[in-house]
C-alpha positions as CSV (number, residue, x, y, z in Angstrom):
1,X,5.0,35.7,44.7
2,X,3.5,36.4,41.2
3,X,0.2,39.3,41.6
4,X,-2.9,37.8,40.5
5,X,-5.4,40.6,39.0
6,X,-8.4,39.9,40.7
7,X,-11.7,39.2,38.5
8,X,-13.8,41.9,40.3
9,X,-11.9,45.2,38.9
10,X,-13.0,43.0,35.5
11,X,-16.3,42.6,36.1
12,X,-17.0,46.1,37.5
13,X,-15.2,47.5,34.0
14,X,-17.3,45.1,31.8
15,X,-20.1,46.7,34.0
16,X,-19.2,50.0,33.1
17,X,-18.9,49.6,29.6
18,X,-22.2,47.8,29.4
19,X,-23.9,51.2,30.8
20,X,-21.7,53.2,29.0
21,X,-23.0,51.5,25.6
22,X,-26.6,51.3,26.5
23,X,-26.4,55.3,27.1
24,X,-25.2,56.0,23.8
25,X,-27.6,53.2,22.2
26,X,-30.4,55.0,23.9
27,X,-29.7,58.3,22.8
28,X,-29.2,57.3,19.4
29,X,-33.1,55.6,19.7
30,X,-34.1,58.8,20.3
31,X,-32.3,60.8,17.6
32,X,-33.5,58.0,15.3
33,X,-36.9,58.0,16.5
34,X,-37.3,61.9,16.5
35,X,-35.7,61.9,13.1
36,X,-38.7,59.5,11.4
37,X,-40.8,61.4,13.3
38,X,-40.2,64.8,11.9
39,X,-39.2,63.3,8.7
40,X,-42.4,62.0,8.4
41,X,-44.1,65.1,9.3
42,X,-41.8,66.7,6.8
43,X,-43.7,65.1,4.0
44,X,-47.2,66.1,4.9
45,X,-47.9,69.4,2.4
46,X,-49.6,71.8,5.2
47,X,-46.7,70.9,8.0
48,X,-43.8,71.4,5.3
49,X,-45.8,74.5,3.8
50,X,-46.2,76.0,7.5
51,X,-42.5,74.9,8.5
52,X,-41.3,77.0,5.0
53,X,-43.6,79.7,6.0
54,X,-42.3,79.6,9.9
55,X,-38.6,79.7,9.1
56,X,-37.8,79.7,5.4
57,X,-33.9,79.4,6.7
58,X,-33.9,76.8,9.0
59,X,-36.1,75.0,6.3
60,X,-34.4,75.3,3.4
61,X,-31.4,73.7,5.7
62,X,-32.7,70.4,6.8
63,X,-34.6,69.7,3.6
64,X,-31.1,70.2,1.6
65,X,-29.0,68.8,4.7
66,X,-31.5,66.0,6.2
67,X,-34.2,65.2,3.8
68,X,-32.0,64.7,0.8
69,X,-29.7,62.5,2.7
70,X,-32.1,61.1,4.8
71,X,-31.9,57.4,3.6
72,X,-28.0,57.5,4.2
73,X,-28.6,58.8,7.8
74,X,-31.2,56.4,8.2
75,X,-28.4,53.2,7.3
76,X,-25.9,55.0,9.9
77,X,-28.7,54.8,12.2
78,X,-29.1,51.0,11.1
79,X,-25.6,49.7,11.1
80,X,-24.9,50.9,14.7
81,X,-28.2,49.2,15.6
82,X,-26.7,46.4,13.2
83,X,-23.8,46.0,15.6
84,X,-25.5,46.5,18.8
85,X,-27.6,43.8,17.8
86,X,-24.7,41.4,17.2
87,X,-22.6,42.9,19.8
88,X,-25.1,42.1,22.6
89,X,-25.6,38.5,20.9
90,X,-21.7,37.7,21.2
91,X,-21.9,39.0,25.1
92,X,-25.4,36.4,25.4
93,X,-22.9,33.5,23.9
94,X,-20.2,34.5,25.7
95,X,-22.2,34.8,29.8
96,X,-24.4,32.0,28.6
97,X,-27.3,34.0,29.6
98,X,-29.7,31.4,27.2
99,X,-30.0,27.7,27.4
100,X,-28.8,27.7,22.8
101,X,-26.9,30.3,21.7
102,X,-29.2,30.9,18.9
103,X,-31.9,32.6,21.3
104,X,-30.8,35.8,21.3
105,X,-32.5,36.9,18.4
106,X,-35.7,35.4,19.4
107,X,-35.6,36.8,23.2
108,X,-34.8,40.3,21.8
109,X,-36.5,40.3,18.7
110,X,-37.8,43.9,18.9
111,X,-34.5,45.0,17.9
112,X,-33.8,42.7,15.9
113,X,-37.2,44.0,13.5
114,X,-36.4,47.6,14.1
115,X,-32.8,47.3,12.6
116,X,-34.5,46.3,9.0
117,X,-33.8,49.7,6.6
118,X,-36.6,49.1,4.1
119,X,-38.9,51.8,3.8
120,X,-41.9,49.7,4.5
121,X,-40.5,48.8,7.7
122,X,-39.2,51.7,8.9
123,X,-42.8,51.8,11.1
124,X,-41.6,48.8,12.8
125,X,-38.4,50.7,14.6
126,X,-41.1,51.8,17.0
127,X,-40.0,48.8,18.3
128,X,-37.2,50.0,19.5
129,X,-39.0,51.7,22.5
130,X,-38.6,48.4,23.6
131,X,-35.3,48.3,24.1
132,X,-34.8,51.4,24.7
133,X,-37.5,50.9,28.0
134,X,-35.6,47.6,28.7
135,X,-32.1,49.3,28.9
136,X,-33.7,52.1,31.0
137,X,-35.0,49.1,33.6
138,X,-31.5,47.7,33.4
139,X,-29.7,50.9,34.0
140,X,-32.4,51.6,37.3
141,X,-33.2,54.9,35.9
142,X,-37.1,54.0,35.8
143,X,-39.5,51.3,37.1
144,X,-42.0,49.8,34.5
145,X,-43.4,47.4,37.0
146,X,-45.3,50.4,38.4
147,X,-47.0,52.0,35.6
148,X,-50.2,51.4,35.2
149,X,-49.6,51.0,31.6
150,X,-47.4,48.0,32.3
151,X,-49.7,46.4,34.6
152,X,-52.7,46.6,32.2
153,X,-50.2,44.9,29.4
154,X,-48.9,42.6,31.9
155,X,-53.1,41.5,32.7
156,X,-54.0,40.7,29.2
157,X,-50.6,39.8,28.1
158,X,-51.0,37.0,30.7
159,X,-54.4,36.3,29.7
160,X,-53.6,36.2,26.1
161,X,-50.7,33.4,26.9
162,X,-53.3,31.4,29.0
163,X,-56.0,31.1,26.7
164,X,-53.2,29.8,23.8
165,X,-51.7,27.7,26.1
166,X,-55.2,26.0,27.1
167,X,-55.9,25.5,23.6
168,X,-53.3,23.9,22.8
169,X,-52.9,22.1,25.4
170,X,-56.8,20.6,25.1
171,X,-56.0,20.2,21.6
172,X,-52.4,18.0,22.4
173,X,-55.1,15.4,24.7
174,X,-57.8,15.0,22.3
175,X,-54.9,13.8,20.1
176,X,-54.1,11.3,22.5
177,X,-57.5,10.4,23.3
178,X,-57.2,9.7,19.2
179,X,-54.3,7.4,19.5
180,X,-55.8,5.6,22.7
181,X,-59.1,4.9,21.1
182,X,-57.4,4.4,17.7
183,X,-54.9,2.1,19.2
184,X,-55.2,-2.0,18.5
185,X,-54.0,-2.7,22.0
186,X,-52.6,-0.2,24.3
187,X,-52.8,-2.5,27.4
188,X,-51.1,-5.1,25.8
189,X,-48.0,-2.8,24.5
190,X,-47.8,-1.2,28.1
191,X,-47.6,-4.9,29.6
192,X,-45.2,-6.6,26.5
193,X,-43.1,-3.3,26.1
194,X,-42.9,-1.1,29.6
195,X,-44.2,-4.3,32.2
196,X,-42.4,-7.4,31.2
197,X,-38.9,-6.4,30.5
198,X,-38.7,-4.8,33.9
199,X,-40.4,-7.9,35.2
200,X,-37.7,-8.8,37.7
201,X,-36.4,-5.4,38.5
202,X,-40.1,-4.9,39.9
203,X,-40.4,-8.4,41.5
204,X,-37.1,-7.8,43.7
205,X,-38.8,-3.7,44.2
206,X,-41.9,-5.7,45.4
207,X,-40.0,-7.6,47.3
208,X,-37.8,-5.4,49.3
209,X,-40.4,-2.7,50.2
210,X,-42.8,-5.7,52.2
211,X,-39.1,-6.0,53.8
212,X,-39.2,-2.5,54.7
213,X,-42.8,-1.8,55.3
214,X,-43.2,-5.0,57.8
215,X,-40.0,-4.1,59.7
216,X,-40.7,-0.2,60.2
217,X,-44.1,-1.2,61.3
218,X,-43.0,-4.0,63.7
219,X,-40.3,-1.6,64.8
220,X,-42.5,1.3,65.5
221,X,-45.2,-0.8,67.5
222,X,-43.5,-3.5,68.8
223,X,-44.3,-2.6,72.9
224,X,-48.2,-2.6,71.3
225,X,-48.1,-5.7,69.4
226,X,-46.2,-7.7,72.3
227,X,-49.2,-6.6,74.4
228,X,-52.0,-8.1,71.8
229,X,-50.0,-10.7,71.3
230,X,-50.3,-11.6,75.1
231,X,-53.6,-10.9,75.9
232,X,-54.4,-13.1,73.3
233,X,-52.7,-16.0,74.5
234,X,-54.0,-15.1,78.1
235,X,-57.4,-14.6,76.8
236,X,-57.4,-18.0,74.8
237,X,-55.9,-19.9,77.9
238,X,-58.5,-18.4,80.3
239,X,-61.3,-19.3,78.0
240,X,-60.1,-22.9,77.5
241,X,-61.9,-25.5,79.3
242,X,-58.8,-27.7,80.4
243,X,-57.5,-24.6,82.2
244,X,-60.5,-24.4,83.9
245,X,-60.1,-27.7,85.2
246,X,-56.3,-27.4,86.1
247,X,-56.9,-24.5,87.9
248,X,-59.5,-26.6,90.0
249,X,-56.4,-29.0,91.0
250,X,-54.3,-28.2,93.8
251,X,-52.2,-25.8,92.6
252,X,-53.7,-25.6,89.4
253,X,-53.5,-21.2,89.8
254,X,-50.0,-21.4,90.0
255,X,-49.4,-23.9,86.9
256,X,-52.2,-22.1,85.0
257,X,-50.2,-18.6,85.4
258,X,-46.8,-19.7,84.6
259,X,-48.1,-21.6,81.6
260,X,-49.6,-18.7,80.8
261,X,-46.6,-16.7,81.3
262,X,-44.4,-19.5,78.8
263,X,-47.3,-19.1,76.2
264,X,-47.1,-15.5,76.0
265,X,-43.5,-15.5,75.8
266,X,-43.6,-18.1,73.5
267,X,-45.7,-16.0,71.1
268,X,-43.7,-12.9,71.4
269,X,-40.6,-14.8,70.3
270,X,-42.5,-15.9,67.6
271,X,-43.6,-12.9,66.0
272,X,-40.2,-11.4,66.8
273,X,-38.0,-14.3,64.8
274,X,-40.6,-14.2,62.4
275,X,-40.3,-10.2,61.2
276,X,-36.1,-11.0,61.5
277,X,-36.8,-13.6,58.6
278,X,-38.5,-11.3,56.5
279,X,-34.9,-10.2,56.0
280,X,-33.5,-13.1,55.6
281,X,-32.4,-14.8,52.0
282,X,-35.0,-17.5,52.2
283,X,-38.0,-15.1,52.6
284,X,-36.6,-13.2,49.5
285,X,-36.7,-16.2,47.6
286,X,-40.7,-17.1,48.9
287,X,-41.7,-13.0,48.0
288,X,-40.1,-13.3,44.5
289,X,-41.3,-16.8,43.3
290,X,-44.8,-15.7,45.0
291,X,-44.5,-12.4,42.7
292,X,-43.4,-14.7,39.6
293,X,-46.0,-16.9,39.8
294,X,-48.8,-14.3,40.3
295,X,-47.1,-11.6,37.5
296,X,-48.0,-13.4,34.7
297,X,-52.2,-13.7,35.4
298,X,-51.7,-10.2,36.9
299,X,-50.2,-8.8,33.5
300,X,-53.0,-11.2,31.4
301,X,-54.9,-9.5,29.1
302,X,-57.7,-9.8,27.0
303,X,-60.6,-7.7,25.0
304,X,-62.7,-6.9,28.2
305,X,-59.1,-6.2,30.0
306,X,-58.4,-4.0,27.7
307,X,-61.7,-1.7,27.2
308,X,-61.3,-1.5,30.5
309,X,-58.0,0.2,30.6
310,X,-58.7,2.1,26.9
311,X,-61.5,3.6,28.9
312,X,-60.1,4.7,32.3
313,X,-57.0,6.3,29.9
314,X,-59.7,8.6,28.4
315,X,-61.7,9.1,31.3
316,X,-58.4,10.5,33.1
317,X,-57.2,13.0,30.3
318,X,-61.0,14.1,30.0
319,X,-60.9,15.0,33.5
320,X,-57.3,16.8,32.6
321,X,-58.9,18.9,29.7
322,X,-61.8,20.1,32.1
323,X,-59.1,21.2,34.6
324,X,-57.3,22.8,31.3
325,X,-60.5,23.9,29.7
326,X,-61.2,26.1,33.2
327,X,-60.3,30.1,32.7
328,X,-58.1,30.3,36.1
329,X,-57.6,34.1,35.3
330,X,-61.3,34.4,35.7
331,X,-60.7,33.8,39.2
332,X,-57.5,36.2,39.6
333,X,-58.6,39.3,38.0
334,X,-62.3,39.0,39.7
């Protein structure tokens, strides 16, 4: 029997070298941080004249070793950022961690700014904090959630997103309100291009839900509906004036009581054969030319018709910008 490698040894190496790598990219962030850092400081006259003055040696070394070379450290620095980037964009195409592969760049795009090597920009590998705070989170060795640093970020990072989103939301529904108003007839199009050429798919819906609808309902109360339907008849018989008189005649109770009895039974059979023909092909046919004949005026439309409906449209998303309009983290954070 061939040996099968099984995929978990696989996945727990893949696992490994991911920590492995984010290790050695986070200890590079901070050589490469630390380096602009004191680099930086380097090139203020009293720092570099009290470094000189501190330790004339160990001075003299990094500005010949360091500071001379420091824009071809700086590209080392880069490229290995270079290829993490790309490196970690392959292994998003490759799990399918994104719905396109081209969101990588976008998700992660702290790294993607601190890996530009122009002096101008160098500011921006700050940015790389970032990731280095997101790899720290991955790898368990700290807990953002609970700083109160992230939690202050978090508030008006989520306050930031629903005030943007608001506006452009309330912005997106005046639009419509726009095209509604602006519209020659919006009615009409609904009924001529939504309505009408799903006119029979909706006349046989119609249709087959009064099936359901009467059935369940008879179904569900048919012990209560037998009982109406028989104090009814009893009620009508005992009211009617020929009873009365029958029931005067030698036995006129008896007659009375079994007519009363055949009514009722009558009745019941009635109702009963009449809720088994809403399933049958006949009453299909009655519902649908009843919905035919009665679609057309339903669907007519004219200039009041169609106010009417303009209207109600922008009344509706008016009430939907309020809603919008309302500062729900207000509420939250109080």
């Amino acid at each position: 029997m061939p040996h099968t490698s099984s995929p978990r040894p696989l996945k727990l190496a893949q696992e490994r070298l991911h920590v492995a790598w984010d290790l050695i990219i986070i200890v590079l962030v901070i050589t490469n941080l630390t380096l602009l850092l004191v680099d930086s400081l380097f090139l203020l006259p009293p720092l570099n004249a009290a470094f000189e003055a501190l330790s004339p040696t160990l001075h003299e070394a990094y500005d010949h070793y360091i500071h001379a070379n420091f824009l071809t450290i700086d590209l080392a620095f880069v490229t290995i950022f270079i290829v993490d980037v790309l490196a970690g964009w392959a292994a998003a195409i490759v799990e399918r961690r994104y719905h396109r592969w081209f969101f990588y760049p976008f998700v992660h795009w702290y790294d993607v700014l601190g890996c530009i090597p122009l002096g101008g920009f160098r500011l921006l590998r700050i940015l790389r904090v970032i990731s280095l705070l997101y790899r720290l989170q991955r790898l368990n060795l700290i807990d953002v959630r609970r700083w109160y640093l992230y939690s202050v970020v978090s508030k008006y990072y989520e306050i930031l997103m629903e005030e943007l989103s608001d506006r452009i939301a309330i912005r997106l529904l005046g639009n419509v309100q726009e095209q509604i108003k602006g519209s020659e007839s919006l009615t009409r199009r609904i009924s001529d291009d939504v309505v009408m050429p799903r006119k029979q798919q909706l006349i046989h819906e119609i249709s087959r839900r009064l099936e359901d609808t009467a059935g369940s309902a008879y179904a569900s109360n048919r012990t209560d509906m037998m009982r109406y339907v028989s104090a009814l008849v009893g009620r009508t018989l005992e009211e009617s004036r020929e009873i009365q008189r029958l029931k005067r005649l030698p036995l006129g109770e008896q007659i009375a009581r079994a007519l009363d009895s055949s009514l009722s039974d009558i009745a019941c059979r009635l109702v009963d054969e009449a809720i088994e023909g809403l399933r049958s092909p006949e009453f299909d046919t009655l519902v649908e030319r009843l919905a035919d004949s009665g679609f057309d005026a339903w669907l007519h439309v004219d200039a009041h018709t169609d106010r009417i409906a303009e209207q109600v449209l922008v009344d509706i998303i008016e009430v939907l910008k309020e809603q919008v309009a309302k500062q729900q983290w207000k509420e939250r954070y109080e």
